[in-house]
C-alpha positions, 0 to 999 in steps of 0.5 A, a space after each residue: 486075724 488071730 494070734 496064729 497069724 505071725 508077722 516079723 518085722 525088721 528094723 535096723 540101723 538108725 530111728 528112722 527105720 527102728 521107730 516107725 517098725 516099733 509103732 508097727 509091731 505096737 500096732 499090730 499086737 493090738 489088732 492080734 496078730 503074733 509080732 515078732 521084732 528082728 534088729 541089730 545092734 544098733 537098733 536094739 538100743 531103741 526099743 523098750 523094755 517091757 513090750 507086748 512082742 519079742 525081739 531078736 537080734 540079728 548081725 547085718 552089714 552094710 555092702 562098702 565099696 571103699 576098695 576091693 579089700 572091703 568090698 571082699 569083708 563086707 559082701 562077706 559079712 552080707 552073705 552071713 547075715 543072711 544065712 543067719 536070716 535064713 536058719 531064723 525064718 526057718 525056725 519061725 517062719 512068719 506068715 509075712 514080713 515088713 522091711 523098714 528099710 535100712 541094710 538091717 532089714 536087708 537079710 531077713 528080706 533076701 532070706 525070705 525069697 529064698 524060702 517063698 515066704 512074702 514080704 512087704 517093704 516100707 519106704 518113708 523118705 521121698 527118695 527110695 533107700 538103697 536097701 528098698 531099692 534092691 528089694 523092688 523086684 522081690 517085695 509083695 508090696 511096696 508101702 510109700 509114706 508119701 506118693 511122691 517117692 522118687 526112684 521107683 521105677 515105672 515096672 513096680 508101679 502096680 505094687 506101690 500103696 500110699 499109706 502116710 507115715 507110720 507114727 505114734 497114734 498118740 501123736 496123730 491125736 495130739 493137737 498143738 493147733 488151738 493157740 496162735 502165737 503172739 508177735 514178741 511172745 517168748 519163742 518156746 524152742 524145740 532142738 532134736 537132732 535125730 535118735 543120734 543126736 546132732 553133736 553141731 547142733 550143741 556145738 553151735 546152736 547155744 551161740 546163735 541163741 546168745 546172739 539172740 538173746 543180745 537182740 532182745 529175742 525172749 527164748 526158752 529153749 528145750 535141747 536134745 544133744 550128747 550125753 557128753 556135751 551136756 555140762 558144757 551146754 547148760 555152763 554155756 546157757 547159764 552164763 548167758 542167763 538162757 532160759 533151757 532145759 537138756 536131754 538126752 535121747 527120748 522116744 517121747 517127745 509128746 511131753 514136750 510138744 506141748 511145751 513149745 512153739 517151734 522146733 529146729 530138727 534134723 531131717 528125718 522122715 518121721 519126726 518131719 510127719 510127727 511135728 507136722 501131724 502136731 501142728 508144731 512149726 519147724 526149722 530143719 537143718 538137714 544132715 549134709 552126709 544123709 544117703 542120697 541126699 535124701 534129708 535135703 529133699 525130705 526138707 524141701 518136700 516140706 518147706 514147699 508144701 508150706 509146712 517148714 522153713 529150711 536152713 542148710 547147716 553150710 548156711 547156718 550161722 548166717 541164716 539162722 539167726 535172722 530166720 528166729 529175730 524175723 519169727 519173734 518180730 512177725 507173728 504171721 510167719 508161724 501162723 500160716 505155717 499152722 494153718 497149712 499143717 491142720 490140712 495133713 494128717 496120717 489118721 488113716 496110716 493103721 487102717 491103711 496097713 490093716 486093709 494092705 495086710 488083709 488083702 494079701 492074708 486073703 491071697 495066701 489063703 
């Protein structure tokens, strides 16, 4: 493994493929290898700064079938990105490539076959997304955080590797474990409603915690919501004298698991593996509009291994205040969610890449 080794990544669309494709790209800078990055616009906005590797942007298109006028437009879009996608590989022309899923990472995976260059895909839902699944016959490798991934059929069984999330090292090492919580110990709440924020979760969140708060229930509450909601929600806590703290967008949100006791998210695969591998107990609320579904079952994957508690955003009025007033009463809730996480973690997910990339190095050469 030298620096002459080049591997693309491709990230795109939303942080649920951008992160775990950033935590790639670090990983592998360090194990020097040449990473390159490649996103959209969307994704861009994502990535820091000031990185050990480049990034590219590239245009992408999602395939729309709304009706035949859009279909025509969008396969038209699809077609040029990956004539794009093609001249780019051409004139840099890794060794390797990783798709992160999302349509972003679509392109750069097709323009790959066409010019023999082998690629590898990431799948960190438990449901395959509809860019991996037409990727199936043409990836090198399929990598699967979970082994229980539905939707791949049974031919492409012998490309599937379990590798477990692909997150930040610095999390995999973080322990939230040591201290239990106490019965009627003020409730230290996490809200994160994903790299776009959750804009229901501003509107509707701070009204469950008043009604919290007339039934005795101690919060402190640390928000992630909109940059335009922001006055509106700390006007609202401060009336109702609620202990809170804003922000906005953070791709570190290390600081604050240290601060906390519980978190209420959305759904998305990596930060379900990252308050799971912290040993932080969790609400989700699954986004209903999540392709496929795939939210819901990433939620109820979770809750049935006894790592979460699940409230459907349909049910969210009725059921969440009663969830927090039967936590805050009942010690033994979040504590057995704790002990349940200790026994997971993805400590083994980088050298589970190194061995997947070594092999396949080794067959090229």
């Amino acid at each position: 493994m030298n620096k002459k080794t080049k591997i693309l990544i491709a990230v795109g669309g939303t942080g649920g493929h951008v992160f775990p494709g950033y935590n790639l790209a670090e990983h592998l800078v360090n194990e020097k290898y040449n990473v390159d990055l490649v996103t959209d616009l969307r994704g861009y906005k994502y990535i820091r700064k000031n990185t050990k590797f480049e990034t590219f942007i590239l245009p992408s298109s999602r395939l729309i079938q709304k009706n035949i006028l859009t279909m025509i437009l969008s396969s038209v879009l699809v077609f040029y990105s990956i004539l794009r996608s093609v001249i780019f590989l051409i004139l840099n022309r890794p060794l390797i490539i990783f798709g992160m899923g999302g349509y972003a990472s679509f392109p750069i995976c097709i323009a790959a076959t066409i010019l023999r260059i082998k690629f590898i895909i990431y799948e960190n839902n438990l449901i395959i997304g509809k860019a991996n699944k037409y990727l199936l016959s043409f990836a090198n490798k399929i990598l699967v955080s979970h082994n229980e991934v539905q939707g791949i059929p049974e031919k492409y069984e012998k490309k599937i590797i379990y590798i477990g999330n692909i997150i930040k090292k610095e999390i995999i090492e973080f322990s939230n474990k040591e201290k239990l919580i106490q019965s009627k110990e003020k409730l230290k709440v996490l809200i994160l409603g994903g790299s776009q924020a959750a804009k229901v979760f501003g509107e509707n969140l701070p009204l469950i915690f008043k009604e919290c708060k007339k039934k005795g229930i101690s919060l402190k509450i640390y928000q992630h919501c909109l940059p335009s909601q922001n006055e509106k929600i700390k006007s609202f806590y401060k009336n109702a004298n609620i202990d809170y703290e804003i922000f906005n967008f953070s791709d570190d949100l290390i600081n604050y698991f240290s601060k906390i006791n519980l978190a209420i998210t959305r759904s998305g695969s990596s930060i379900l593996a990252e308050l799971t591998n912290a040993n932080i107990p969790f609400i989700t609320i699954p986004l209903p509009s999540s392709a496929d579904d795939h939210q819901l079952k990433n939620a109820i994957y979770y809750q049935n291994k006894n790592f979460s508690l699940l409230v459907e955003e349909k049910d969210l009025n009725n059921k969440l205040l009663n969830l927090i007033e039967r936590i805050f009463y009942n010690n033994s809730i979040l504590d057995k969610i704790k002990l349940n996480q200790r026994q997971y973690s993805d400590k083994n997910v980088y050298k589970n890449i190194n061995k997947t990339l070594k092999e396949i190095i080794d067959e090229k050469n």
